[in-house]
LUMZA-938811 format. One record per residue (C-alpha): x negated, y negated, z negated. Coordinates in steps of 0.1 Angstrom, whole numbers, plus 5000, padded with zeros to 4 digits. Layout:
BEGIN
XYZ...
END
This chain:
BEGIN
551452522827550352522864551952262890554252302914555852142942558851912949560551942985562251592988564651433014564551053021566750813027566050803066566451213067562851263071560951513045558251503023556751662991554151572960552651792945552951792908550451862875551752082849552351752829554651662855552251392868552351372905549151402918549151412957552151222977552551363019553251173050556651203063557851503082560751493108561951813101561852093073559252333086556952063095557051953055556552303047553952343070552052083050552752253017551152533031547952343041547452183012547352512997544552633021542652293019542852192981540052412966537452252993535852002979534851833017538451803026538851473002538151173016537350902988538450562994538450202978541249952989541049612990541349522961539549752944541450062931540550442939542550682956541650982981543651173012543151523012542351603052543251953070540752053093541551873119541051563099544751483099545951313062548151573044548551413016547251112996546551002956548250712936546350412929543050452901541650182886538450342878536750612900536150842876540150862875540250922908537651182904539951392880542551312902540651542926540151802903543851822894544451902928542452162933543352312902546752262915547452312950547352622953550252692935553352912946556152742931558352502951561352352939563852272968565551902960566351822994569951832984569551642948
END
């Protein structure tokens, strides 16, 4: 089953979306949007930016878990990864991603 993506309102009124595996495993979580369009916007760009491998940016934190940001080209975060406890994790994380993102599906729960 290929992945999809979930349109979410907070509870402050700003948007936001994750993108989702086909196990229903989310697999990339985006910055806050003031309005709508600007959260679509980012759906859209990670749809363009997925499948390139330089877009991810592959980070440790402090203390010591994997996770990446997926970058647009103009190095702006659209979206970034749970925590990983190993790297090779994060790695598949990655690869979900790609595999993912481009999909067409979006499922509207801004009213949910």
């Amino acid at each position: 089953m290929a992945g999809w993506y979930e349109l979410k309102k907070s509870t402050n009124g700003q948007f936001y979306f994750v993108l989702k595996a086909g196990n229903s495993e989310v697999i990339l979580t985006s910055e806050m949007y003031q309005s709508r369009a600007s959260a679509e916007n980012g759906i859209a760009s990670v749809r363009t930016n997925s499948p390139h491998d330089e877009r991810y940016e592959r980070k440790t934190s402090n203390n010591d878990k994997f996770f990446f940001n997926l970058k647009a080209a103009n190095h702006q975060v659209i979206g970034s990864s749970q925590m990983y406890a190993a790297e090779a994790s994060r790695d598949k994380g990655i690869e979900s991603v790609k595999t993912n993102g481009p999909a067409d599906t979006v499922k509207d729960l801004t009213d949910a």
